[in-house]
Steps between C-alpha positions, in 0.01 A plus 500: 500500500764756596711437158211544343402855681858566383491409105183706486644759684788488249293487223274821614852682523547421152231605334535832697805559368385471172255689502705807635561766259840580722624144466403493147725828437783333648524181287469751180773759647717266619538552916503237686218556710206742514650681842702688237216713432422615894883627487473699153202615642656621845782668326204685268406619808770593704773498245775378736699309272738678236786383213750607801357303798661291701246199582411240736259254396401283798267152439592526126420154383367414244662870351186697412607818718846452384373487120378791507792698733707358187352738287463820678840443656809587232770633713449423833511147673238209590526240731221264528499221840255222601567154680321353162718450179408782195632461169763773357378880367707664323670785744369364785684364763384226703603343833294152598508551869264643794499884527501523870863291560753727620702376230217623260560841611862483474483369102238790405749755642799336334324454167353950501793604729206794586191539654181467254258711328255212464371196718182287392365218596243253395619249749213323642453192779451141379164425528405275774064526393455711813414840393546634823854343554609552188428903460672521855798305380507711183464842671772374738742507184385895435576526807870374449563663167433833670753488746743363241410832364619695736844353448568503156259734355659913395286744715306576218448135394150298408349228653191324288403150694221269488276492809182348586182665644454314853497511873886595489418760201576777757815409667639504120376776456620714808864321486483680121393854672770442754769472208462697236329829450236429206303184515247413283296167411373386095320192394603514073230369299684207430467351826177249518138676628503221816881520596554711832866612362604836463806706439669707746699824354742673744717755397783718705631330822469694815780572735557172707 
């Protein structure tokens, strides 16, 4: 009975996917996954990233975020981390590892030898099928990423991360007003009507 729950539950995924003009889009454009579009759509917004930026891409597997740094990105430098394996992009460096390792840090300083002008992160939990759990375990990660920030992010830097709208929603959210001067929250288009994610935007570190 459960496999069965599963197969179906499989199967409903697929056909939702298929049906979804963003997922659609990025078969024909060639990224690897539709989150590309939430991060074009981001920087339409808040135009963070430029040809000069020096960028951190956090949870970048399967690449989609990275794909589309690639472009916008011609003279500055990417570097693209997640515990999963991601296939090469051209001008994109990647390190197969887990972000918060001290040794982590140490590599991302050694490979920009300078603070950044750019952090994002997609990075999200593995799901354990307990909403609850899993937005906590998720927002714990935002959590993470933005005191990273604080330590190798230029005063003026950017900070876009994935969040999700639950009972810890405001302990993110007051750890962002804490650090950095501007804070504002965006759900793009392309993320799905039912999904609780959103996108946190912080911009200018405060005086710690």
């Amino acid at each position: 009975m459960k496999k069965s729950k599963r197969v179906k539950k499989s199967n409903t995924w697929k056909i939702k996917q298929h049906r979804d003009e963003f997922f659609k889009k990025s078969k024909i454009q060639g990224y690897r996954s539709r989150a590309s579009y939430k991060l074009i759509e981001l920087n339409k917004k808040f135009k963070f990233i430029n040809k000069h930026s020096f960028l951190l891409d956090i949870g970048s597997c399967p690449g989609g975020w990275a794909q589309v740094a690639s472009k916008l990105i011609t003279h500055g430098k990417i570097l693209s981390i997640d515990k999963k394996p991601m296939k090469p992009i051209k001008n994109v460096k990647f390190l197969n590892c887990d972000i918060f390792e001290e040794k982590t840090k140490e590599n991302i300083t050694n490979y920009f030898n300078t603070k950044l002008d750019v952090i994002i992160s997609d990075m999200a939990a593995d799901t354990t099928g307990h909403k609850s759990l899993d937005c906590i375990r998720t927002n714990q990660l935002c959590l993470g990423v933005l005191n990273l920030s604080t330590k190798i992010l230029k005063p003026e830097g950017v900070l876009v991360s994935k969040l999700f709208m639950g009972e810890d929603f405001i302990e993110v959210k007051n750890s962002a007003k804490n650090i950095f001067k501007n804070v504002n929250f965006f759900k793009p288009e392309a993320s799905r009507n039912e999904s609780k994610e959103t996108y946190l935007h912080c911009r200018i570190l405060k005086t710690l």
